[in-house]
C-alpha positions as CSV (number, residue, x, y, z in Angstrom):
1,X,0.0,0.0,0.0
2,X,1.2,3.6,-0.7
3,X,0.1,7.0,0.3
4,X,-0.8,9.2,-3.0
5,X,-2.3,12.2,-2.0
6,X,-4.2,14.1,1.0
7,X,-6.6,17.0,0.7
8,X,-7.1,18.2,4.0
9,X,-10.5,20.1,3.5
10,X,-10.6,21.7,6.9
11,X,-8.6,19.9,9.6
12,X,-7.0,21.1,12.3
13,X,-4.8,24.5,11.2
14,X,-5.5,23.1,6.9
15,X,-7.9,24.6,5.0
16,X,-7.7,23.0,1.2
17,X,-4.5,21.7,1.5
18,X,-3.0,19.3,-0.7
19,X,-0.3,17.0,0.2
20,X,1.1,14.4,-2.2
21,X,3.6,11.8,-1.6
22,X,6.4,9.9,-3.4
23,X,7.6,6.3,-3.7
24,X,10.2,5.3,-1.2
25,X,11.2,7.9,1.2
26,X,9.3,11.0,2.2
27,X,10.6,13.9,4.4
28,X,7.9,16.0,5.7
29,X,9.8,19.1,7.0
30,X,8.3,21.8,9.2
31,X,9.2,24.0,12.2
32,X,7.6,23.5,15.4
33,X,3.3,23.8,15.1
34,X,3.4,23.7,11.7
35,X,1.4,20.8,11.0
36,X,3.3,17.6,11.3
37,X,1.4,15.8,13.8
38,X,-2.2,16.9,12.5
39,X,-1.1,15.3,9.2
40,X,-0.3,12.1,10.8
41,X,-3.1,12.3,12.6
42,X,-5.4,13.3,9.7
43,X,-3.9,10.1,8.3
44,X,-4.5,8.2,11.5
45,X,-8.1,9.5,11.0
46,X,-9.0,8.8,7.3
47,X,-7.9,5.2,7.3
48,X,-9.6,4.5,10.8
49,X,-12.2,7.0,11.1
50,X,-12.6,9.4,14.0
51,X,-15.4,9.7,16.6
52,X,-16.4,12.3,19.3
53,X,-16.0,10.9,22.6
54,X,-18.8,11.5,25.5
55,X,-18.5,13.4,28.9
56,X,-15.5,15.1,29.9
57,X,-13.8,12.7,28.1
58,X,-14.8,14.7,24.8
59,X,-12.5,17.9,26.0
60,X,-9.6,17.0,25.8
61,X,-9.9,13.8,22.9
62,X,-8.5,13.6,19.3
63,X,-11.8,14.9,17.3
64,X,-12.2,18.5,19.7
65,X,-8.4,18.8,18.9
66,X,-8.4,19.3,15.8
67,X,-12.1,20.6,15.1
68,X,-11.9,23.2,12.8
69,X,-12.5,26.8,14.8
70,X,-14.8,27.8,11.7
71,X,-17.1,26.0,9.4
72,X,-17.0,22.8,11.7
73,X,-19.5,21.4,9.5
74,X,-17.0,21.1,7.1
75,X,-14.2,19.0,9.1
76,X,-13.5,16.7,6.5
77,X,-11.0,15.9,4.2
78,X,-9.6,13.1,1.0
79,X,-7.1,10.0,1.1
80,X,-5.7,9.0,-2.3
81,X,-3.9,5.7,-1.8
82,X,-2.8,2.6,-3.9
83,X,-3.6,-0.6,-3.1
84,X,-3.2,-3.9,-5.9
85,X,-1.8,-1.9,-8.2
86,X,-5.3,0.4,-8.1
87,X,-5.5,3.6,-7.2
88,X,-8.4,4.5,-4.6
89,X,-10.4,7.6,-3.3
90,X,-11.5,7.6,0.2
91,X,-13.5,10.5,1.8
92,X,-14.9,11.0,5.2
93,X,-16.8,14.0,7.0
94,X,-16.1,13.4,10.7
95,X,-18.4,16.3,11.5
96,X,-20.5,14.5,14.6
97,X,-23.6,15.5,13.2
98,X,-23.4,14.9,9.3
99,X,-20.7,11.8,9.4
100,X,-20.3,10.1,6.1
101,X,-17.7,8.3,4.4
102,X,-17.0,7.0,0.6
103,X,-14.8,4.9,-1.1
104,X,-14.0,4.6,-4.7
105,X,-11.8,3.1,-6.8
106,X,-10.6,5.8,-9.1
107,X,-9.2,2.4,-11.7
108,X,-12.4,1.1,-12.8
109,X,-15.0,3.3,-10.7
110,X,-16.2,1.3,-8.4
111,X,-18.3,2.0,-5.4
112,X,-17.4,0.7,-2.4
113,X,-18.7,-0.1,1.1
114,X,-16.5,0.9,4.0
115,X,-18.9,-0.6,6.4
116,X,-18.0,-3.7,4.7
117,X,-14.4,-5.5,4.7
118,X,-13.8,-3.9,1.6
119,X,-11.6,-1.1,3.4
120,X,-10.6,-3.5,6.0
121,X,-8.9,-5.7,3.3
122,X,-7.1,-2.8,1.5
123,X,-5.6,-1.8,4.5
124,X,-3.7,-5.5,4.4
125,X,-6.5,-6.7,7.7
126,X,-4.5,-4.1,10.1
127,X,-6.4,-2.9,13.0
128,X,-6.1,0.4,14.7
129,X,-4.5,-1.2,17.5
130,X,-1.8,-2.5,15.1
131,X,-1.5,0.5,13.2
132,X,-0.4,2.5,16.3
133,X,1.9,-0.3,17.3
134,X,4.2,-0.9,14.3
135,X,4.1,1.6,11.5
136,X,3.1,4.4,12.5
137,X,5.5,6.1,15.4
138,X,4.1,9.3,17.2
139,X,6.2,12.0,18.9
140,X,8.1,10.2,22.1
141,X,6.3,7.4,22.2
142,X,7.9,5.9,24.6
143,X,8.2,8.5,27.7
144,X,9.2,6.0,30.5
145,X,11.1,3.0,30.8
146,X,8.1,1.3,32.3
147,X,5.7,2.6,29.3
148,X,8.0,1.1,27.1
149,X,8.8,-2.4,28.7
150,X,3.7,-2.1,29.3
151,X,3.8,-1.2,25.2
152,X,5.9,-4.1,24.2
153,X,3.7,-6.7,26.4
154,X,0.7,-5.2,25.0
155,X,2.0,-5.2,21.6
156,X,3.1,-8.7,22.1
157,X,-0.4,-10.3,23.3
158,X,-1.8,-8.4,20.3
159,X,0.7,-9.6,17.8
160,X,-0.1,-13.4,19.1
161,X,-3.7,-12.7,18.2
162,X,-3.2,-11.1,15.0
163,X,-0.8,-13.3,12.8
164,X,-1.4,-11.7,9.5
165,X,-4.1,-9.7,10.2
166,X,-7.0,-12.1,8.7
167,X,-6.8,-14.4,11.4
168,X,-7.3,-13.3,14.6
169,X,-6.5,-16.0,17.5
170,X,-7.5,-14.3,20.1
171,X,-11.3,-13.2,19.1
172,X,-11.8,-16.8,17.8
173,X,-10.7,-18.0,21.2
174,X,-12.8,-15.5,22.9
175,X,-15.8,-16.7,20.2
176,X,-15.3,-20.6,21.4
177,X,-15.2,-19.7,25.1
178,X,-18.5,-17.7,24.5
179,X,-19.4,-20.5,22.6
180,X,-18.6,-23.1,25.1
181,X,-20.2,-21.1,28.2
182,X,-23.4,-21.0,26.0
183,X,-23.1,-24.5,25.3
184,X,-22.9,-25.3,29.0
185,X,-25.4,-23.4,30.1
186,X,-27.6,-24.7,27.8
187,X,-27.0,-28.7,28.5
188,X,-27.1,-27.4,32.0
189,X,-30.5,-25.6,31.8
190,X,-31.1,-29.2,30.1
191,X,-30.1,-31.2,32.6
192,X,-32.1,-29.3,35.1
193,X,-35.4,-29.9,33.3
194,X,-34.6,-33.4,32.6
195,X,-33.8,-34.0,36.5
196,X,-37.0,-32.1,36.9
197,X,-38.9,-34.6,34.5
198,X,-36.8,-37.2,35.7
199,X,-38.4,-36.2,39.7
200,X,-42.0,-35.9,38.6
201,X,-41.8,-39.5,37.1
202,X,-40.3,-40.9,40.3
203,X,-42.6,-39.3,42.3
204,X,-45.4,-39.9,39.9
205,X,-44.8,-43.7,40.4
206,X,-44.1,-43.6,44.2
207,X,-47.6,-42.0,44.3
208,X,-49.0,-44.6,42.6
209,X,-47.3,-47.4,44.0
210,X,-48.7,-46.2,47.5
211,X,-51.9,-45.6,45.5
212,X,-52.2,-49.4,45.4
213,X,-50.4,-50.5,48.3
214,X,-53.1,-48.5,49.9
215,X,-56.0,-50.6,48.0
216,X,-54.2,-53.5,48.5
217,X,-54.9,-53.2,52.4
218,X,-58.6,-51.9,51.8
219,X,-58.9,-55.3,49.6
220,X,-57.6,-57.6,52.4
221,X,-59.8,-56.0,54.6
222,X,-62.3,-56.3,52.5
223,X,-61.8,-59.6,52.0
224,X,-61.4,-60.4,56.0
225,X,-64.3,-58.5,56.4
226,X,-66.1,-60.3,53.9
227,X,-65.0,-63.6,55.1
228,X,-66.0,-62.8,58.6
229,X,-69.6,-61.9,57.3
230,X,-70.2,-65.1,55.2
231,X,-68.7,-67.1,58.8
232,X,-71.3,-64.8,60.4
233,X,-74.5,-65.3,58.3
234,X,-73.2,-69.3,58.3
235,X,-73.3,-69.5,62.3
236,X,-76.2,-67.5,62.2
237,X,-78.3,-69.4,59.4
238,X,-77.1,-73.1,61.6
239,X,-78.4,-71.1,64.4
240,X,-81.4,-69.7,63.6
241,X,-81.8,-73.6,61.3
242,X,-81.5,-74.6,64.7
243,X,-83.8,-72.6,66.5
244,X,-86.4,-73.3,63.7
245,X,-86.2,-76.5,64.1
246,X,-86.4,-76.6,68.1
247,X,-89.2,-74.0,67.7
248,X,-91.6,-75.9,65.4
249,X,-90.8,-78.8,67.8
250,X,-91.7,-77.0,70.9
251,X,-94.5,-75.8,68.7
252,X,-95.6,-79.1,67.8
253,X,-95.7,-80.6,71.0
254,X,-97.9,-77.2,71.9
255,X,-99.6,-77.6,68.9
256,X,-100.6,-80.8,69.8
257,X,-101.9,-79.9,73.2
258,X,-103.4,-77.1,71.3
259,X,-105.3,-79.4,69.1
260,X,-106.3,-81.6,71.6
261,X,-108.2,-79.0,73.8
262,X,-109.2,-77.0,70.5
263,X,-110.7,-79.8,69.6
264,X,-112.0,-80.6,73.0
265,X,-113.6,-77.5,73.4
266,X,-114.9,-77.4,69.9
267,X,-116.0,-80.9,70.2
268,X,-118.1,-79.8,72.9
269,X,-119.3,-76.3,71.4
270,X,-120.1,-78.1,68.5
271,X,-122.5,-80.8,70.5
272,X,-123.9,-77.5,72.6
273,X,-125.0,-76.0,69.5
274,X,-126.4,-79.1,68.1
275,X,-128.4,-79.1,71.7
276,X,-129.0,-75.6,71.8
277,X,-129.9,-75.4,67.8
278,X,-131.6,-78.9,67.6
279,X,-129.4,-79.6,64.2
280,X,-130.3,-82.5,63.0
281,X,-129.3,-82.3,59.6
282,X,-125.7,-84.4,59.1
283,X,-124.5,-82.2,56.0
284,X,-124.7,-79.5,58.5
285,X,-122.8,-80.9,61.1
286,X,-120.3,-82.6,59.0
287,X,-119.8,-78.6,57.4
288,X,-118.9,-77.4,60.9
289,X,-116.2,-79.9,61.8
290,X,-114.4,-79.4,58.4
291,X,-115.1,-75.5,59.2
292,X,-113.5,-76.1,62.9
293,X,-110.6,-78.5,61.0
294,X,-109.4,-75.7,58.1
295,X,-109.7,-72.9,60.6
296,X,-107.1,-75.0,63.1
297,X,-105.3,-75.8,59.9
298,X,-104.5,-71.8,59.0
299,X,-104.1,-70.8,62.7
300,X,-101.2,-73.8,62.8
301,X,-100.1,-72.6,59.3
302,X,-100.2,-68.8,60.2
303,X,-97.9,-69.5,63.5
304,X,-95.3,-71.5,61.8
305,X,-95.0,-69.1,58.6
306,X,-94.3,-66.0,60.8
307,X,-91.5,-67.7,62.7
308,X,-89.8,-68.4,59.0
309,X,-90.7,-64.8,57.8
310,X,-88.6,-63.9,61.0
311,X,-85.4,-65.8,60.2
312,X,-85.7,-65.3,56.3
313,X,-85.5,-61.2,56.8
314,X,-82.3,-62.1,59.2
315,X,-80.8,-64.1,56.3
316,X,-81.6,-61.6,53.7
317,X,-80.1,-58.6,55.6
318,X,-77.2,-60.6,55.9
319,X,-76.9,-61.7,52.2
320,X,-77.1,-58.0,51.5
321,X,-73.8,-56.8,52.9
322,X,-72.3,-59.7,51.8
323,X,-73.1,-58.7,48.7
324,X,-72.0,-55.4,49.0
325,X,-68.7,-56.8,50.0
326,X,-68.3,-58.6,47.3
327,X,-68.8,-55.9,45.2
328,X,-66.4,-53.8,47.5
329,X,-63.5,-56.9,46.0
330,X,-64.1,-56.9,43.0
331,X,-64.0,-53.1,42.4
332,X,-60.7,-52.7,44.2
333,X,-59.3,-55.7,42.5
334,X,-60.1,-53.7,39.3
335,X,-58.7,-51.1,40.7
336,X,-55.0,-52.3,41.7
337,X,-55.1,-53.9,38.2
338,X,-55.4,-50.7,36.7
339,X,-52.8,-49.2,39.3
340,X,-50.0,-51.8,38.9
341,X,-50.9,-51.3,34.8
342,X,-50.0,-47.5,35.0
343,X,-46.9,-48.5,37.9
344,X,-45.5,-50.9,35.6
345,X,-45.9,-47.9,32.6
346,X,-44.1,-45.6,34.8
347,X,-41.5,-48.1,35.6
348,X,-40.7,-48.3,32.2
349,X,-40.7,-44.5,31.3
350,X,-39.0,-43.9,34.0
351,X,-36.0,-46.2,33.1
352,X,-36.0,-45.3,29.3
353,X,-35.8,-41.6,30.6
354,X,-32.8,-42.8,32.9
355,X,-30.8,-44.2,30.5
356,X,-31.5,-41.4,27.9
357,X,-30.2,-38.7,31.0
358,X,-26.8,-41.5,31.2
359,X,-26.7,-41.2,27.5
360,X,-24.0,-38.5,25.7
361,X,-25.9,-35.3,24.6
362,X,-24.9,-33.6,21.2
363,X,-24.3,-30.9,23.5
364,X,-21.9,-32.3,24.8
365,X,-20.7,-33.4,21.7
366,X,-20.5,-30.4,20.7
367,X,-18.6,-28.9,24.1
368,X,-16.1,-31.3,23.3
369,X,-15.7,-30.3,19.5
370,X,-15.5,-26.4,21.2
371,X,-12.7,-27.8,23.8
372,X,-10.8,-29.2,21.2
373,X,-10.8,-26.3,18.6
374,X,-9.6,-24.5,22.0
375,X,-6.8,-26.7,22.6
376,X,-5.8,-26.9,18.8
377,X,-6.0,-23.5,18.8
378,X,-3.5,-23.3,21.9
379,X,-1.2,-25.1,20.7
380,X,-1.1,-23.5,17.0
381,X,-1.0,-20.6,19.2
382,X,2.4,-21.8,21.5
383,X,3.8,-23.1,17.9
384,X,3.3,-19.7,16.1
385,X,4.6,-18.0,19.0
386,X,7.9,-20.1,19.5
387,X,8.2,-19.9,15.4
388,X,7.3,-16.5,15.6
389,X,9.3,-15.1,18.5
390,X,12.0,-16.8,16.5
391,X,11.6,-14.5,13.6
392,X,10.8,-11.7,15.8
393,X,14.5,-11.7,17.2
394,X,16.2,-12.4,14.3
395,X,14.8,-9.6,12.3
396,X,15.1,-7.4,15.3
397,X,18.7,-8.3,15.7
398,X,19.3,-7.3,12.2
399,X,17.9,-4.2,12.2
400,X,19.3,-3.2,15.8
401,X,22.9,-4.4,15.0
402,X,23.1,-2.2,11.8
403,X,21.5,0.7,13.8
404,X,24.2,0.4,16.6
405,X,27.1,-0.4,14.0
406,X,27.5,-3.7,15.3
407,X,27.7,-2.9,19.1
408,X,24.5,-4.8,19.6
409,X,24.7,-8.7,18.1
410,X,21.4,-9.9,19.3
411,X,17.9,-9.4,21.4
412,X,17.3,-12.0,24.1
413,X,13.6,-11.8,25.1
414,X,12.4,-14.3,28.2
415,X,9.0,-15.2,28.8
416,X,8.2,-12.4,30.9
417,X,9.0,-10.3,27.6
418,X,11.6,-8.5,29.3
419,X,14.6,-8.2,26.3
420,X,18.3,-8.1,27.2
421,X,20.7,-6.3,24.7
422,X,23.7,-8.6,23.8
423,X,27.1,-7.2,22.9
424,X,30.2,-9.1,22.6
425,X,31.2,-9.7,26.2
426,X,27.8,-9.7,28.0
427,X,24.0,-9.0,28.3
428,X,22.7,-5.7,29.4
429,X,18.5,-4.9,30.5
430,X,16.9,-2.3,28.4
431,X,16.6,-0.2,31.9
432,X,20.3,-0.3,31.7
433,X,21.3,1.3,28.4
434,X,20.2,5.0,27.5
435,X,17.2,6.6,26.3
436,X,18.4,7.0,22.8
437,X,19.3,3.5,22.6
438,X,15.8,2.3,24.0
439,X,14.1,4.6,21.2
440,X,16.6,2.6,18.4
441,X,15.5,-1.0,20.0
442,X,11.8,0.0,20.1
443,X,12.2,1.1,16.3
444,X,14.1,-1.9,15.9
445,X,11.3,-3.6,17.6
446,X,8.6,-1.9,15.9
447,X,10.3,-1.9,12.1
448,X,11.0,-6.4,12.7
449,X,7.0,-6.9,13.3
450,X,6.1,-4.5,10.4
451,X,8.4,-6.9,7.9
452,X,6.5,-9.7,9.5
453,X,3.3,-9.0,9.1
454,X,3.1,-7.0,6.2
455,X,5.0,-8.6,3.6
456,X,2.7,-8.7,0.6
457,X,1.8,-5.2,0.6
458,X,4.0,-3.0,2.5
459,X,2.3,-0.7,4.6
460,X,3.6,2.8,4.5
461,X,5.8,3.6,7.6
462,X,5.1,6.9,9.2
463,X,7.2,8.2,11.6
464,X,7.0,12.1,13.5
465,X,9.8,13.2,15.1
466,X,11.0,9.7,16.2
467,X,14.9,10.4,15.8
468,X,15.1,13.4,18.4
469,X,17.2,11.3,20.8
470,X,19.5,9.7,18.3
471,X,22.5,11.1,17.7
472,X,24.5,11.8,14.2
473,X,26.1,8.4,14.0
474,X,23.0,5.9,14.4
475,X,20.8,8.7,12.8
476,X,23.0,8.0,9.4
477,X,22.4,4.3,10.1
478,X,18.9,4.7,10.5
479,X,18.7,6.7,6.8
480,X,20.6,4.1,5.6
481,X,18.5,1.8,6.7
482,X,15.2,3.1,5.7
483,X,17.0,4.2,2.3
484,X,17.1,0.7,1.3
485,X,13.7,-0.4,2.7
486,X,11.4,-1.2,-0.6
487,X,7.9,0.4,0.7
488,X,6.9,4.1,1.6
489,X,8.4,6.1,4.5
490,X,7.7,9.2,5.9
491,X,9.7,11.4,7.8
492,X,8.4,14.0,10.2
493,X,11.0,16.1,11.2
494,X,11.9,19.7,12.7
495,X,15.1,19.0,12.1
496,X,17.2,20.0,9.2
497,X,19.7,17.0,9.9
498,X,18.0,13.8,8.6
499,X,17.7,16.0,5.0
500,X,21.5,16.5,5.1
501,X,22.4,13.3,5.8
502,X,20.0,11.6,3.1
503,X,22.1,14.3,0.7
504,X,25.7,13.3,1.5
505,X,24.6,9.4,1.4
506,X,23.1,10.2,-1.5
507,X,19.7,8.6,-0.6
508,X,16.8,9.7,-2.6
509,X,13.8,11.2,-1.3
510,X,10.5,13.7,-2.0
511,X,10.7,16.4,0.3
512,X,7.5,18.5,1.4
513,X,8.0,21.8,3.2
514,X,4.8,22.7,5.5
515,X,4.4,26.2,6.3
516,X,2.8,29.6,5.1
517,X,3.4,28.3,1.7
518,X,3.7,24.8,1.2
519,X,5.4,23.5,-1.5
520,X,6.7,19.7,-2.4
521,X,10.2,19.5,-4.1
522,X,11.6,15.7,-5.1
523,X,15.6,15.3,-4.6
């Protein structure tokens, strides 16, 4: 990627201003508030876009900076870059009530999205975060040893999660850990209602089980109560058989007396009414002896009929509640059959339930497909690290020993990413060399991740004011060093030196002058 042109429509101090950049090496020269650091930030802002902040964080933040005092409306400005050989347009308004942005490919006039990964993948997949970590350098960025040794861990972890800018480790591992605590909570909410299911079956069939133990004891005593009553009526009905049969022959013996002085006395009515009446017809008399005879007859019958009428109602009450036990048996033996039908039901369920709770889940099929991609991704993570961190060093001991003329062969960095400086004889901390020579192993730093994670297309390396601490002899290194680089640089510099020193090593380079009247000259 390469920097074409910028058209700062109102930005900061610019009003109209062009700016356009060469190949290679660019030395933006200007005096103190001239401009420098509002172009790189205006480039900052067009490739990443810029937002208002809220609360009293919006005072003092990068859009009320460099808000235009008049016509804010119009804070915008134009990025012309290449990109695949094309050449592309992109223009933003970052005016907080009328934002907009377009991008257009000036090659074969094509509209673009930038809401889409259309911008994302011209920029090479670089993130802000990685922007402002490699390539582009601000004004002391490093103010304290401590800041430094916090911005290399930081820059570290973010390096590990952005190999090449397309594949981001570290939001996919976030993703599957999201994705695996989702998972979990899910087969757990799961679980629940299955062990909720599970209990209502259990407790479903304990109910019912005591349902039927319960009419289990009413039918036994049912059927003891039953058996009692038939015993009973039996007794009862030998009894009563018995006191029948004792009565009718207490009765007959009476009867018998009975007769014999009925018919006594009738004998001798009858002959006192054949006195008294004179009767002399026989028909007559024989009618009154058989009239005497049945009437005896049905006064014997009547006496022994109501003793049997007696002991038949005794019987029949009897017979009644044993009937209604009977039917008392059979309807709770009905009734447990239908019980132990639905027990022996639940029974079933409830084991077919059991085994499918024991049984694997796809969730948990796919918890362990999550775990997996988790530990794959670890340990393509501690691979491309070590392989990485490999590279890393190398590249940085390259650029650092031709910085430092050789005085520094190597970078040793432990796990706790603190870096030791190796020279011929021994190892020396970072906090132990100077503040120049920190600046020139964080550029060295900085400059070894850009040529690893850019390499297809080279993003342009911006740097403001970067070599204040350096002094003459690794500044000419450092020129020589970015002299031979094959992408764009630019130079940000109050300083006349870096422009004489390119001259006498006979570096090329396009020089832009920023002041009252701007003007671009290429040497």
């Amino acid at each position: 990627m390469k920097l074409k042109e910028l058209n700062l429509k109102n930005f900061g101090k610019f009003h109209n201003q062009t700016i356009r950049f060469g190949e290679g090496l660019n030395l933006i020269f200007g005096e103190n508030e001239s401009g420098k650091s509002t172009i790189h930030t205006f480039i900052r802002s067009m490739l990443f876009g810029m937002k208002k902040q809220r609360g009293r964080a919006s005072r003092h933040d990068c859009y009320s900076r460099y808000e235009p005092w008049e016509n804010p409306a119009h804070y915008a400005g134009t990025l012309r870059f290449v990109s695949g050989g094309k050449v592309f347009r992109l223009t933003r308004n970052f005016y907080r009530n009328e934002m907009s942005e377009q991008l257009v490919c000036e090659s074969d006039g094509e509209w673009l999205s930038i809401e889409d990964i259309n911008l994302n993948i011209l920029l090479g997949g670089i993130s802000e975060n990685i922007y402002d970590n490699t390539v582009s350098v601000g004004q002391l960025k490093s103010v304290t040893d401590e800041g430094l040794a916090i911005e290399l861990k930081n820059y570290i972890a973010n390096y590990q999660g952005n190999v090449d800018g397309m594949l981001d480790l570290k939001t996919a591992m976030e993703h599957l850990k999201n994705k695996r605590k989702e998972l979990e909570q899910r087969l757990r909410g799961k679980r629940e209602k299955q062990e909720l299911k599970k209990r209502k079956l259990y407790y479903k069939m304990e109910y019912v089980q005591q349902e039927c133990k319960t009419l289990e004891e009413n039918l036994k005593m049912e059927k003891e109560q039953l058996k009692q009553e038939i015993f009973h009526r039996d007794i009862l009905y030998k009894k009563m058989q018995k006191a029948l049969k004792e009565s009718i022959k207490q009765f007959s013996s009476k009867w018998v007396r009975s007769v014999g002085i009925f018919t006594i006395v009738s004998f001798l009515t009858f002959l006192a009414m054949l006195l008294f009446f004179q009767v002399s017809s026989l028909i007559i008399r024989i009618g009154c002896i058989l009239f005497i005879l049945v009437l005896l007859c049905l006064v014997v019958y009547d006496l022994k009929n109501r003793k049997r009428s007696v002991i038949a109602e005794e019987m029949d009450e009897f017979s009644e509640k044993i009937r209604k036990l009977q039917w008392n048996v059979e309807y709770l033996q009905q009734e447990i059959f239908g019980k132990k039908t639905v027990v022996e039901n639940l029974e079933q369920e409830y084991q077919e339930f059991c085994l499918l709770c024991n049984g694997k889940d796809s969730l948990e099929t796919d918890i362990a497909g999550v775990n997996l991609a988790l530990e794959t991704i670890v340990r393509f993570s501690s691979d491309m690290q070590t392989k990485l961190g490999a590279r890393l060093k190398n590249r940085m001991s390259e650029i650092l020993f031709q910085i430092t003329e050789g005085k520094y062969l190597s970078v040793f960095l432990d796990n706790d990413l603190k870096m030791k400086l190796h020279t011929k004889n021994y190892y020396v901390s970072l906090s132990q060399v100077s503040r120049g020579t920190m600046e020139q192993v964080y550029f060295a730093l900085r400059m070894a991740i850009a040529d690893i994670l850019y390499v297809e297309d080279p993003f342009p390396i911006l740097l403001d004011d970067v070599f204040v601490m350096y002094d003459d002899r690794r500044l000419r290194q450092v020129m020589r060093w970015l002299g031979a680089l094959k992408r764009q640089v630019l130079v940000f510099t109050c300083q006349r030196r870096e422009e004489k020193l390119l001259l006498r090593l006979q570096i090329p380079f396009h020089k832009i002058t920023l002041g009252q009247a701007m003007r671009n000259t290429g040497e």
